[in-house]
N, C-alpha and C positions, 0 to 999 in steps of 0.2 A: 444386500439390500432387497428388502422382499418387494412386491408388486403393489405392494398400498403404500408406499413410498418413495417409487419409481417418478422421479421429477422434482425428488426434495433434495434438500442440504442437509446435513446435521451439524444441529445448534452442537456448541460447547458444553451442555449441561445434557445430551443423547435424545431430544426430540427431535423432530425433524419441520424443518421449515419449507413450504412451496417456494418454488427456484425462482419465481418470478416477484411474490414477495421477497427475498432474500435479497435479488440484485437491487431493489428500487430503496431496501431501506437504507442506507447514507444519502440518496438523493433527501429523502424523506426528515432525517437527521435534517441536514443542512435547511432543508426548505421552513419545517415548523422553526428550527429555530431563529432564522430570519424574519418570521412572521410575527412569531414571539418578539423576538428584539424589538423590532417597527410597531406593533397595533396594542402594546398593552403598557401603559403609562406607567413604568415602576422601575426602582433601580434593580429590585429582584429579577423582574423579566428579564431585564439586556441581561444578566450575567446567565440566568438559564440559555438565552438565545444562545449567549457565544458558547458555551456548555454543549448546546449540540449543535453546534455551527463545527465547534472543535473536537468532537466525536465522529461526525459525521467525514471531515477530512482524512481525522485519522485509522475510521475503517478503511475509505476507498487506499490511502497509503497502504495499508498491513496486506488488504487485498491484494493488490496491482505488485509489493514485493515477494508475495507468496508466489503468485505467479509466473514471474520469472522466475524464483527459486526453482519453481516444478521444471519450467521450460528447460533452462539450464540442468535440472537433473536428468530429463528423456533427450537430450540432445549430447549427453557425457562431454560437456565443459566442465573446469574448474572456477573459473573466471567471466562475467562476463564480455573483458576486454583481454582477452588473450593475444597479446601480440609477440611474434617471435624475436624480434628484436626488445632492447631495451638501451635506456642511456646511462650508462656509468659516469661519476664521480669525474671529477678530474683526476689524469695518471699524473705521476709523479714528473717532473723532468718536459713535461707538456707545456706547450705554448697558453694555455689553458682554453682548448677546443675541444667539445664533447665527442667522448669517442662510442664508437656502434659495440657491443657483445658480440 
């Protein structure tokens, strides 16, 4: 990253977006499109609103599981509920109570 782009993101298409713009746009999604939906009298409006009411959610989702993706990669988990135990099946010949691994 060179120094005239020190504080950006890179868009999916290789420009670079300011980080500050970057985080606020799914705020921004959801906001206009609520505004959209409520103040513009038309069936076209609501459906743009929920459009990026539903964009908007589903950056902050893609976000927020990228992010633990990365966290679990620098943390060398496989899982992010790794428990050492687990509950099998019913055994055979079993009263039918779950038995520990």
């Amino acid at each position: 990253m060179s120094i005239l782009n020190k504080g950006c993101t890179m868009a999916n298409n290789g420009f670079y977006i300011p980080e500050p713009i970057y985080k606020v746009l799914p705020v921004l999604y959801i906001g206009s499109g609520i505004a959209t939906a409520l103040y513009i009298p038309s069936v076209v409006s609501v459906l743009s609103g929920l459009l990026l009411i539903s964009a908007g959610i589903m950056v902050i989702m893609w976000r927020s599981a990228a992010r633990s993706e990365r966290r679990r990669k620098q943390h060398g988990r496989k899982g992010s509920r790794n428990h050492s135990k687990s509950v099998s099946g019913y055994a055979s010949g079993d009263s039918g109570d779950m038995r520990w691994k």
